[in-house]
C-alpha positions in Angstrom: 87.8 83.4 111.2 90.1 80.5 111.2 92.2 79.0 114.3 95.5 78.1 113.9 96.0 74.3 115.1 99.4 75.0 116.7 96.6 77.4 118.9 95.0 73.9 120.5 96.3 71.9 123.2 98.6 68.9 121.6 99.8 65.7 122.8 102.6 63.7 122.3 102.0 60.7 120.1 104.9 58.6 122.1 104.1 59.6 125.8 100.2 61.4 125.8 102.5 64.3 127.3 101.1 68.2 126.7 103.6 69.8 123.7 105.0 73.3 124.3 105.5 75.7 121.9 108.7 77.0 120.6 109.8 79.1 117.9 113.6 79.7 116.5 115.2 81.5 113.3 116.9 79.5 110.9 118.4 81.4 107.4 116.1 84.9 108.4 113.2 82.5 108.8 110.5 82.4 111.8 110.0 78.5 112.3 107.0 77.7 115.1 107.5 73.7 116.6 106.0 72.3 119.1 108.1 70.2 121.2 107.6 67.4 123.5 109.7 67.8 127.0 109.2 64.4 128.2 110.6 62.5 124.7 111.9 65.3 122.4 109.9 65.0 119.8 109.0 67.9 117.6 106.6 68.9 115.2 107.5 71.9 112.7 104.6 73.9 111.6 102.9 72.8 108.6 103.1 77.0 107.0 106.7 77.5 107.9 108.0 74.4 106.9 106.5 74.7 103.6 108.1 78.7 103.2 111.1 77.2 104.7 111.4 74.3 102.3 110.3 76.8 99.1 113.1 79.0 100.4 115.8 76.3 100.3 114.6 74.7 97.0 115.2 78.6 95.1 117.9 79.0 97.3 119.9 76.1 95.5 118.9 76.7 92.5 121.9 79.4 90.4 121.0 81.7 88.1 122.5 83.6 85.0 121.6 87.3 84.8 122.7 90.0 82.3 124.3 93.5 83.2 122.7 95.9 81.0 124.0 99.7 81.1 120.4 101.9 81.8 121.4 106.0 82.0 124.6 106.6 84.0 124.2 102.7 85.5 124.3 99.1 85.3 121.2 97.2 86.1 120.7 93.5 86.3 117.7 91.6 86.2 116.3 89.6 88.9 114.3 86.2 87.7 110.9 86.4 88.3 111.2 83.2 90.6 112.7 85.2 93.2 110.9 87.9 92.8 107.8 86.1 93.2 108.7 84.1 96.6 110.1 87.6 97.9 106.6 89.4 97.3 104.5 86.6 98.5 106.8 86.1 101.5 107.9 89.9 102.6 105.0 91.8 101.3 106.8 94.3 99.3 106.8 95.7 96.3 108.4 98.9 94.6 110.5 99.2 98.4 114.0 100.2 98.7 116.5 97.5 97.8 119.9 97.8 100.4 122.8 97.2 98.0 126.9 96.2 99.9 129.9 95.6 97.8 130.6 93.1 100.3 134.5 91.8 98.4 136.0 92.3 95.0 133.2 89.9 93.4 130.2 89.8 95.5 127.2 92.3 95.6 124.8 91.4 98.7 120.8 92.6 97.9 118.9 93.3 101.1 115.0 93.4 100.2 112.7 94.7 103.2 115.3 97.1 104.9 112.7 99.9 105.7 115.4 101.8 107.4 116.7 98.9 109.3 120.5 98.5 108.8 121.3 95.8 111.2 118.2 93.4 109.7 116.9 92.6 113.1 114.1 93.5 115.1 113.2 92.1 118.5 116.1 90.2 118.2 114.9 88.0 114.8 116.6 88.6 111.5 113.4 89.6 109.2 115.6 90.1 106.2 116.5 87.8 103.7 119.6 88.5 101.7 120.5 87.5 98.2 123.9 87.5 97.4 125.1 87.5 93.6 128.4 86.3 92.4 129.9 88.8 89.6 131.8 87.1 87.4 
């Protein structure tokens, strides 16, 4: 069984003072820090800052997808990039996608819904949301 080191006491490398531990949502994200009271510093955690920063770096990257008509509807296809992160990240697979015409040229994907409209539980937003441009 492994510990987690943000489960050990910590101390400020400035002021020797005992870090607290603090956790906040940023972009449907769960980031844990542990923060110093005495001098402010703060220390992200190592796992969370790495999903974070994976997230962003996909995030800014845009990509090109085809329509395709399949049966009575249009299907698009979703680059295995994403698709990747969102397994790894949400454990899903084959689960209900939420689909919102949200204006004239923007779809909004919800992955992970399970039922959940509003996204949140326990006051955190566990959803991330993928918007594609239609052009």
């Amino acid at each position: 069984m492994t510990t987690d080191i943000f489960d050990n006491k910590i101390l400020c490398k400035d002021c020797d003072t005992e870090m607290k531990s603090i956790s906040m949502t940023k972009n449907g994200f769960l980031l844990r820090f542990i923060v110093c009271d005495k001098c402010g510093n703060r220390i992200m955690h190592p796992k969370d800052e790495k999903e974070y920063k994976d997230f962003m770096n996909i995030r800014k990257k845009e990509f090109n997808v085809k329509m395709r008509f399949v049966g009575n509807s249009y299907a698009i296809s979703i680059p295995k990039e994403i698709v990747n992160f969102i397994k790894e990240h949400e454990k899903i697979v084959d689960d209900m996608v939420r689909l919102c015409f949200e204006e004239f040229n923007r779809l909004s994907l919800e992955f992970g819904c399970n039922g959940n409209h509003n996204g949140t539980q326990n006051g955190v937003n566990e959803n991330k949301i993928k918007k594609v441009k239609i052009q």
